[in-house]
Each structure stands twice: as C-alpha cells, then as structure tokens.
C-alpha positions in Angstrom: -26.6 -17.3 31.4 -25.6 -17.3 27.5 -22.7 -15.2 26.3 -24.8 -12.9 24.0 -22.4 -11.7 21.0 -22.0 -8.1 19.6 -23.8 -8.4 16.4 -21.3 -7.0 13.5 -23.6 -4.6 10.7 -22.9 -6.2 7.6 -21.0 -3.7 6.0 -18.2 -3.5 9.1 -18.4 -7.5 8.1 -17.8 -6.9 4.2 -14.8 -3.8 5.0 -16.6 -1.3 4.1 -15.8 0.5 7.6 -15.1 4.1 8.0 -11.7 3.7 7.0 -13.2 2.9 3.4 -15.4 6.0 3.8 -12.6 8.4 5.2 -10.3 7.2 2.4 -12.9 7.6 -0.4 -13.7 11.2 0.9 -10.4 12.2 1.0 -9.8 11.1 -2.6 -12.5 12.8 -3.9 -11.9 16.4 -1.3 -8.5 16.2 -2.7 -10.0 16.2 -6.5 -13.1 18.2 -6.6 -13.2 19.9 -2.9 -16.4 19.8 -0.9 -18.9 20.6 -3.3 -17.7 17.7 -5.5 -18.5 15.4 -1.8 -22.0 13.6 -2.3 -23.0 10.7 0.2 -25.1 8.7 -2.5 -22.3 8.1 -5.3 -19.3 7.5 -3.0 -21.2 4.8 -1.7 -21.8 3.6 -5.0 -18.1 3.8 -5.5 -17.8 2.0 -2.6 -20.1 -0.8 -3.7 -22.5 -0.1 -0.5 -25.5 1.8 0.5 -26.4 5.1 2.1 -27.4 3.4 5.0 -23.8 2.6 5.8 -22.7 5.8 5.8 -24.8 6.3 8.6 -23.4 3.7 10.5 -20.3 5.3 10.4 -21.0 8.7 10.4 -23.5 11.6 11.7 -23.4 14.0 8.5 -21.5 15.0 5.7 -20.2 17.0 7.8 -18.6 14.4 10.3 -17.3 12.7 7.3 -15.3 15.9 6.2 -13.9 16.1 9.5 -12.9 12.3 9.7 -11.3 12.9 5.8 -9.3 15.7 6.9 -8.0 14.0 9.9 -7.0 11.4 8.4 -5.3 13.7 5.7 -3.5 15.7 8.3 -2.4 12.4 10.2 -1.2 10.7 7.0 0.5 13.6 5.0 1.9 15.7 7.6 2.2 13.5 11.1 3.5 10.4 10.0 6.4 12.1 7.4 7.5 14.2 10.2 7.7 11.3 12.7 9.4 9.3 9.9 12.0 11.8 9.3 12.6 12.5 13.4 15.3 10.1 13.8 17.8 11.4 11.1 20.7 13.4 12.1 20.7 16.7 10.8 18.0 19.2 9.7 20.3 18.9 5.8 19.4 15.0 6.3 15.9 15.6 7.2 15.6 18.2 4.7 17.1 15.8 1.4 15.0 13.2 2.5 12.1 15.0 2.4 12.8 16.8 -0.7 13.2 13.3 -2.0 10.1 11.5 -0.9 8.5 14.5 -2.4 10.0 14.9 -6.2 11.7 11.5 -6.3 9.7 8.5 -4.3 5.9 10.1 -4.8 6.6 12.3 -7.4 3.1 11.4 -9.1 1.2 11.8 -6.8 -0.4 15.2 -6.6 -0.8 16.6 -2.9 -4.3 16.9 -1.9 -3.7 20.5 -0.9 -4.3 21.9 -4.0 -7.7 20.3 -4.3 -8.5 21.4 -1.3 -7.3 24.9 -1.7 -8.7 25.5 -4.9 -12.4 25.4 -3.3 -12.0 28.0 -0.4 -14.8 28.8 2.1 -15.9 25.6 4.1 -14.9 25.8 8.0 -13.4 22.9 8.5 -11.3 22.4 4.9 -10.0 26.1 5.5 -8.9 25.6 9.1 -7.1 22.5 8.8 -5.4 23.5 5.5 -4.3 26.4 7.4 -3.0 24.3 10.0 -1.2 21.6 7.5 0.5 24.8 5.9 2.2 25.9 8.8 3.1 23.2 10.3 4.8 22.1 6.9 6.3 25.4 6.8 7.3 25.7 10.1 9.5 22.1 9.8 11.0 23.0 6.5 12.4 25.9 8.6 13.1 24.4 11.4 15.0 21.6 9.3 17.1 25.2 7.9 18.1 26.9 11.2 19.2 23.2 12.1 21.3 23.4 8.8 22.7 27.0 9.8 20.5 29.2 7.9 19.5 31.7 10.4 15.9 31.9 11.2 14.1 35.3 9.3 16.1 33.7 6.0 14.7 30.2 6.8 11.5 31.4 7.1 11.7 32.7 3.4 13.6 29.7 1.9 10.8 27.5 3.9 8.2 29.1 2.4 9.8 29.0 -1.1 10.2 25.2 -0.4 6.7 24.8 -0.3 5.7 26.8 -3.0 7.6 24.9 -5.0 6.1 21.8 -3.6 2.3 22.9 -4.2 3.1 24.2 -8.2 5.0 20.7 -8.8 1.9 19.0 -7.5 -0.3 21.5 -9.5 1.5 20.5 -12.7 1.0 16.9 -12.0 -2.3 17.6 -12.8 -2.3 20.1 -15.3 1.0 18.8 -17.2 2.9 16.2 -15.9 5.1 16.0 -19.2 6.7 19.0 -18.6 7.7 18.1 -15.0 11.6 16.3 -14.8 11.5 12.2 -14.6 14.1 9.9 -13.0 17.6 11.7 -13.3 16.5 14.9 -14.2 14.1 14.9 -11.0 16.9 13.3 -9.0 19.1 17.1 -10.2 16.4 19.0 -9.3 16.5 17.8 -5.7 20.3 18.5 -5.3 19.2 22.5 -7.5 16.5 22.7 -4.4 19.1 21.0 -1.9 21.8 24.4 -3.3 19.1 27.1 -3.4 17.7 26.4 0.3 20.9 25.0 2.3 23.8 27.4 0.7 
C-alpha cells in the first residue's frame, strides 16, 4: 500500500502559520487593544486571506488567547528564566533594570496598550496575572538583596511603575526620556533608590 502524505495548506507552506498570526495580534493588542483587533486587515498585513486565519484559529477570540500567551511566555517567562542563574537578587535586579532602560529601551511594553483598553476577559485576566508576577519577582529579587519584605513590596511596586510610565513616554515623548549615558545613570539612581 502507498505511503499517503499529509497534505500541507498552503499558507503553513508559505509561513504564514500561527506564529505569524499570534505575533501580528500581539503587535497590534499592544497598540490599539482589542477593539483595534480585526481578522480581515491583519491578514492583509500578513499578505494572506481570511481563510487562513481559520486554519489556525477558531475565533477572534482563540486568537486573543494565543496573543496573550505568547505575550506572557515571551515578556515575562523567558526574562525570569534568563535571569535564574545569576547570583544575587542585586544581580538579578541590575540586570533587569538594564535590559529594561538600557538594552530595549525603545521598545514600549505591550502592557500599556493593553491596559489602556480595560474590560475584555481574557486581556484583563492575564494583564492581572503579568502584573503580579512582575511585581512579585522585583520583590523577591529585594528581600534577596536584604530589603525586608512589606518595604520590598513598596519598592517593587515603584519599580514597575516606573517601568510602565517610561514605556508610556516612549510613546508619547521619547525625547524627553534619557539616551545612552544618561540612561545608563538612571539605572544605577533606580539601582540606589530600591537596593539602599
């Protein structure tokens, strides 16, 4: 009997898989939230059809999902695994502090995006999620400094603050934000103010 061969849907053949989908969706939940999500011009943007959305996908709906997950495994999973095998909560923290102001300093994080359009299931609950988990590391990353715990909390939680209105002004006014040296000082004013 002949070997019959999975037949590939051309759009899985061309790349435009649900990666391509999840990644597109996240860009555009991180700019204009889930109203600003429409099937028909992301897969214009995509150069592809409808049609291959369903391939992928259920819903719009399924798609948020996938976006989110794949925003939660990217921003928040993989940098805490990253940062695991350094020392010292003060190592973790500095690093951290400089992937954020120094390494990806222009990229604005997809939080405020999604923040800024409260109200859909799915966006809410994960945000929440993200935002206390990010929180609870920053602290974690302060008691292992020294800092006891109710004070880590607070210096956690104005560690992220300052994280999300940096971001916000990468949008807004990016001018106004420091560059190279300046950002490099800001780190080590961050570094003093959470681990003194």
């Amino acid at each position: 009997m002949p070997v019959v061969q999975a037949q590939e849907h051309p759009e899985v053949a061309t790349g435009q898989h649900r990666d391509a989908w999840t990644r597109a969706a996240l860009e555009v939940l991180g700019e204009r939230g889930v109203t600003g999500l429409a099937i028909e011009p992301l897969a214009r943007s995509l150069g592809t059809t409808k049609g291959s959305f369903y391939w992928h996908f259920r819903d719009r709906e399924d798609l948020i999902r996938a976006a989110l997950e794949r925003w939660e495994n990217a921003e928040t999973d993989a940098v805490i695994a990253m940062l695991g095998p350094l020392a010292d909560g003060g190592s973790r923290l500095r690093e951290l502090l400089t992937a954020i102001f120094l390494t990806h300093a222009d990229v604005p994080d997809r939080s405020v995006g999604l923040a800024a359009h409260p109200g859909h299931p799915a966006v809410d609950e994960v945000l929440a999620r993200v935002t206390r988990r990010r929180i609870d590391y920053v602290a974690e990353q302060l008691v292992a400094a020294g800092i006891d715990a109710e004070e880590s909390r607070h210096r956690a939680v104005l560690a992220y603050t300052a994280y999300l209105g940096w971001s916000t002004m990468m949008r807004s006014t990016p001018e106004v934000l420091p560059r190279r040296e300046q950002a490099a000082a800001f780190v080590e004013s961050l570094m003093r103010l959470l681990v003194r």
